[in-house]
Backbone as JSON, one array per atom type, in Angstrom:
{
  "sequence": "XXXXXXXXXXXXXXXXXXXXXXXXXXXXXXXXXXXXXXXXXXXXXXXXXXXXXXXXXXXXXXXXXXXXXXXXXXXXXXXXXXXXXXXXXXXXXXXXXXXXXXXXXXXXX",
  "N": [[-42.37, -9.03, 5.8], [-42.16, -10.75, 2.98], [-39.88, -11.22, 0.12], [-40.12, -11.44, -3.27], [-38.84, -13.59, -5.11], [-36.44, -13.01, -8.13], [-36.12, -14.5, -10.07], [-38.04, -17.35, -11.94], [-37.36, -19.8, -11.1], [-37.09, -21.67, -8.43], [-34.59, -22.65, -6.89], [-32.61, -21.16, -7.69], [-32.2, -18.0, -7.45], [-31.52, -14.75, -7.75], [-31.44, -12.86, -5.58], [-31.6, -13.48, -2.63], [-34.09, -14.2, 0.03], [-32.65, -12.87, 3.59], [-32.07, -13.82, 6.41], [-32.47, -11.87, 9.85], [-30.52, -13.25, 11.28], [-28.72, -14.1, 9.28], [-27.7, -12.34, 8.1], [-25.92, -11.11, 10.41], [-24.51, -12.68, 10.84], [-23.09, -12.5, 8.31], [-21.81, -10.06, 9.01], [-20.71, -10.78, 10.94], [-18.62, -12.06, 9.44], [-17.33, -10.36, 7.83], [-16.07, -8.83, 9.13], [-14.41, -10.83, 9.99], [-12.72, -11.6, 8.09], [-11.42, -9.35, 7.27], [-9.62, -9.06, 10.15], [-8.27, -11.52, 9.57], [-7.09, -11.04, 7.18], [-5.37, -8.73, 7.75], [-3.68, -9.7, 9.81], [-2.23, -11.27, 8.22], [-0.75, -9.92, 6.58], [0.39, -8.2, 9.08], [2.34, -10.5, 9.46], [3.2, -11.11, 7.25], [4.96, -8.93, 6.73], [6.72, -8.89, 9.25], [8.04, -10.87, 8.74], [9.54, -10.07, 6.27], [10.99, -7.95, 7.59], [12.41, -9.41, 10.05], [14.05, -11.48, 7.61], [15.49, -9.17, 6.7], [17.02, -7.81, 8.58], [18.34, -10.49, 9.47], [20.37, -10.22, 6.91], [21.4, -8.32, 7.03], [22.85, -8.16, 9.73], [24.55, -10.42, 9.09], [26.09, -9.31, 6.82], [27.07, -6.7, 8.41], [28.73, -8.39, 9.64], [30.4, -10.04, 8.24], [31.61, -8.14, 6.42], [34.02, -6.67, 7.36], [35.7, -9.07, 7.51], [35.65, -8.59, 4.39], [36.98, -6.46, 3.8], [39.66, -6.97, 5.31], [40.6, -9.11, 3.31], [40.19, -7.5, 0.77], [42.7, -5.34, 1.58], [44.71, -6.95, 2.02], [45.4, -8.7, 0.05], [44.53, -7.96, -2.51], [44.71, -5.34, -3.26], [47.67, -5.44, -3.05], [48.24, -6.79, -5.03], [47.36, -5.4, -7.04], [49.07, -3.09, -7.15], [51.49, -4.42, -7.76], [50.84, -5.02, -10.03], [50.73, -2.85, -11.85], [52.85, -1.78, -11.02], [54.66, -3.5, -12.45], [53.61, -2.74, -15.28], [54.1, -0.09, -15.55], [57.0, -0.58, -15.95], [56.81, -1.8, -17.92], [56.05, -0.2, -19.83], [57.21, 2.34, -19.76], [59.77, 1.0, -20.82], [58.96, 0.91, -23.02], [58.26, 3.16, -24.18], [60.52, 4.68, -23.82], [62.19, 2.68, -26.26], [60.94, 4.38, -28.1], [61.58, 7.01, -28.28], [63.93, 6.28, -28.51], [63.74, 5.3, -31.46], [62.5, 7.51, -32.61], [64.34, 9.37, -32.6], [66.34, 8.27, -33.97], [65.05, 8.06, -36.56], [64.78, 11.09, -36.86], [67.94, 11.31, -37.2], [68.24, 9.97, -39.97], [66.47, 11.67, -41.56], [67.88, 14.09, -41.71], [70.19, 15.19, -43.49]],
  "CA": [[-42.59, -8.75, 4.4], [-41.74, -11.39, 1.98], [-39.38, -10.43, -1.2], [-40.27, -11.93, -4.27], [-37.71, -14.29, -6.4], [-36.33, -12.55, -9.64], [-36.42, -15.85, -11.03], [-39.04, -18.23, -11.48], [-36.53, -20.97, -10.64], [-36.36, -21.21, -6.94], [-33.16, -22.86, -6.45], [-31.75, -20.23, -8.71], [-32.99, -17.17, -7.05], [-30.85, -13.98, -7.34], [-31.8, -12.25, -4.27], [-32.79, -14.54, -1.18], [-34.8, -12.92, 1.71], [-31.75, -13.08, 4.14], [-32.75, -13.94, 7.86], [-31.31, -11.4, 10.81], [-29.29, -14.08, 12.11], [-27.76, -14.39, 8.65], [-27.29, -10.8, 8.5], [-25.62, -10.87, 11.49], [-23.62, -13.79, 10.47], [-22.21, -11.49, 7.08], [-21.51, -8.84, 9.28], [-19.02, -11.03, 11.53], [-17.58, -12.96, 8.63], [-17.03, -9.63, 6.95], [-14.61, -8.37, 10.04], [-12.93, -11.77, 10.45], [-12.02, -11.37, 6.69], [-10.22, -8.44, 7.21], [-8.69, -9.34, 11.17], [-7.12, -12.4, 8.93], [-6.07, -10.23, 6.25], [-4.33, -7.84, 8.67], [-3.04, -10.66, 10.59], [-1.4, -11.86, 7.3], [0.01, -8.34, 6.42], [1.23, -8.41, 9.61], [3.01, -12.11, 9.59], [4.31, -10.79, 6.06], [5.84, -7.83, 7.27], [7.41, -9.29, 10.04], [8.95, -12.49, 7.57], [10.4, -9.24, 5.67], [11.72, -7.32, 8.85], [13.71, -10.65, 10.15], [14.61, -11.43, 6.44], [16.23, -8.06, 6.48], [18.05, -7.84, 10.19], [19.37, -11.33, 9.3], [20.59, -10.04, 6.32], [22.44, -6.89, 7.84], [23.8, -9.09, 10.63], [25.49, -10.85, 8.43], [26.78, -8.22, 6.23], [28.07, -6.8, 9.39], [29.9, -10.07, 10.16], [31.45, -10.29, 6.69], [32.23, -6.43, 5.35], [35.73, -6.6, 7.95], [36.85, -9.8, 6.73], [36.14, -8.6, 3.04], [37.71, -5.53, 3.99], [40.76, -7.62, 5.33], [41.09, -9.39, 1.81], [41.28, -6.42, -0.24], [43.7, -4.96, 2.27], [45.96, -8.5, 2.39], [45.18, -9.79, -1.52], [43.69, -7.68, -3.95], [46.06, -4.48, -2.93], [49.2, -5.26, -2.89], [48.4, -7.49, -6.04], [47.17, -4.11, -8.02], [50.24, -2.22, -7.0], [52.75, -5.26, -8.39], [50.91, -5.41, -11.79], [50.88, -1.58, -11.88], [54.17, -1.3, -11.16], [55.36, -4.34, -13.8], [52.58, -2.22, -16.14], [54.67, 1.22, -15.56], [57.98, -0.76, -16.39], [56.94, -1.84, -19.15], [55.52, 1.52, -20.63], [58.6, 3.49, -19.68], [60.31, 0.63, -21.7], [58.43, 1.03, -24.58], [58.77, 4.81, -24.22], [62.36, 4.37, -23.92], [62.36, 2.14, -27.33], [59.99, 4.62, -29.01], [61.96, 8.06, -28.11], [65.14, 5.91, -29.75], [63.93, 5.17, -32.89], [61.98, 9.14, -33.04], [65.84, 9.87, -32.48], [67.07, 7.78, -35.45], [64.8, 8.41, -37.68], [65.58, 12.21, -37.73], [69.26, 11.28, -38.04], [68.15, 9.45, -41.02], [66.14, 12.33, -42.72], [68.95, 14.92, -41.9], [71.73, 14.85, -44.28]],
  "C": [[-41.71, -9.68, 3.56], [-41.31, -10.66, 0.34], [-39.28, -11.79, -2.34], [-39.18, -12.29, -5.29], [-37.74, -13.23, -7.8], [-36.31, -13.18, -10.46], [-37.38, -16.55, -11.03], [-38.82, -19.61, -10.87], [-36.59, -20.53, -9.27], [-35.06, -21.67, -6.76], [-32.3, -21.79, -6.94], [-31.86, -18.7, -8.64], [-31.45, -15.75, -7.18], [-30.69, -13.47, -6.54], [-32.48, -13.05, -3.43], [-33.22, -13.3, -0.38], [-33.47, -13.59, 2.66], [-32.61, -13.08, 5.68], [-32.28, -12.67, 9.23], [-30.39, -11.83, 11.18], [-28.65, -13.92, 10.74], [-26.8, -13.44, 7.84], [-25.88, -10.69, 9.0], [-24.02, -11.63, 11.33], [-22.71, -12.75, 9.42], [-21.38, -11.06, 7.91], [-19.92, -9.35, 10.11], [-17.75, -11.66, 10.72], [-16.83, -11.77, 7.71], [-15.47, -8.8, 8.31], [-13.48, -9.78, 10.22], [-12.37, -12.03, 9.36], [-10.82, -10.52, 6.84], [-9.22, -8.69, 8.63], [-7.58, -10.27, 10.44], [-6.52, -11.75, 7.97], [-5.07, -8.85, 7.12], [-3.53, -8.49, 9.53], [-1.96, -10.98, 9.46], [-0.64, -11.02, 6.73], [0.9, -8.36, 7.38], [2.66, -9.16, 9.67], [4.39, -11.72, 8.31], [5.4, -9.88, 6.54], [7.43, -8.32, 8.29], [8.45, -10.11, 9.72], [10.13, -11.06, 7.47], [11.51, -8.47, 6.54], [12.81, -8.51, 9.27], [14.59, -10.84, 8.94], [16.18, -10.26, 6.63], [17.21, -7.53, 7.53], [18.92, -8.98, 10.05], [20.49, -11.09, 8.08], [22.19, -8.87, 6.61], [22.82, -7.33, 8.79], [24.48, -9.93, 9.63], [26.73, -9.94, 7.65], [27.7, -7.74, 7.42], [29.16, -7.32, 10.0], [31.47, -9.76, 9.06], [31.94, -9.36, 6.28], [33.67, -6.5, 6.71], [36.15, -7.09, 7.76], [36.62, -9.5, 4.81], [36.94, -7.04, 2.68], [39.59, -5.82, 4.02], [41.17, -8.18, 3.82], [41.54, -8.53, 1.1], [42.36, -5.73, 0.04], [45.03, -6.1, 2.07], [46.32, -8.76, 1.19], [45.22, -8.52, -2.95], [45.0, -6.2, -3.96], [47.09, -4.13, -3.68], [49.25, -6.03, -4.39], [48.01, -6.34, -7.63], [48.49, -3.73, -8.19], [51.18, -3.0, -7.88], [52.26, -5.28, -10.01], [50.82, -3.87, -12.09], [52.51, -1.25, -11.67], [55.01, -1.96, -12.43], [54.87, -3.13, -15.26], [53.49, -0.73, -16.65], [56.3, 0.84, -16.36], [57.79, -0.91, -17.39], [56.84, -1.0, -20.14], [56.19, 2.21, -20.01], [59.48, 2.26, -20.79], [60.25, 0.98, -22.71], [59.1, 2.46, -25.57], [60.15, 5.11, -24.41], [62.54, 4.09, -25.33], [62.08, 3.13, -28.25], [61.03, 6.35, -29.12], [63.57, 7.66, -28.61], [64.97, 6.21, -31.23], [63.38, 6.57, -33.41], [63.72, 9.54, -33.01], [66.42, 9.72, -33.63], [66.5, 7.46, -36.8], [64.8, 9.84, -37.96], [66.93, 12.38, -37.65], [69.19, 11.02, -39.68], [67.5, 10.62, -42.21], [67.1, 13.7, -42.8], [69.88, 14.31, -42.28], [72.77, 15.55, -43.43]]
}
C-alpha cells in the first residue's frame, strides 16, 4: 500500500513511505543512541568519582602537615600577641583606675 505525499513537491515530502529495512535501521540507531548516551553518563561519572578520590587523597596527605603548622606557627603566635594584648589592657586599666582615683580627690574638698 502506497502512502501518498502531503506535498506536491516530491523532494519535499513530509511523510516518506519508510521501507522495513529502514524501519529496522531507526529501531537500532534509536538503542545505539541511548547505549552511547549511557556510556557517556557512565565515562562522566567515573571522571567525577576519580576527580573526587584524588581530591580526598590529597586532603588526607595535607590536613597533618596543616595541622602541624597551626600547632608549630599560628599557636604559639596567638598566645604571644594575646598575652602582649592582656599587658597592655591591664596597663591601660591600671592608668584608667589612677586617674578615676584623682579625679575624685579633685571633686572632694
Amino acid at each position: 500500500m502506497q502512502v501518498a505525499p502531503l506535498t506536491n513537491i516530491p523532494a519535499r515530502e513530509i511523510i516518506v513511505h519508510t521501507s522495513e529495512h529502514q524501519r529496522a535501521l531507526l529501531r537500532i540507531s534509536k538503542g545505539s543512541f541511548m547505549d552511547d548516551f549511557n556510556r557517556k553518563v557512565e565515562n562522566a561519572s567515573a571522571r567525577v568519582g576519580k576527580t573526587v578520590s584524588d581530591a580526598t587523597e590529597r586532603l588526607e596527605k595535607e590536613i597533618p602537615e596543616f595541622i602541624k603548622y597551626l600547632n608549630d606557627e599560628v599557636v604559639p603566635a596567638v598566645r604571644e600577641h594575646s598575652t602582649k594584648a592582656l599587658r597592655v589592657a591591664s596597663h591601660k586599666l591600671s592608668e584608667f583606675a589612677d586617674y578615676m582615683e584623682q579625679s575624685e580627690r579633685v571633686r572632694k574638698p
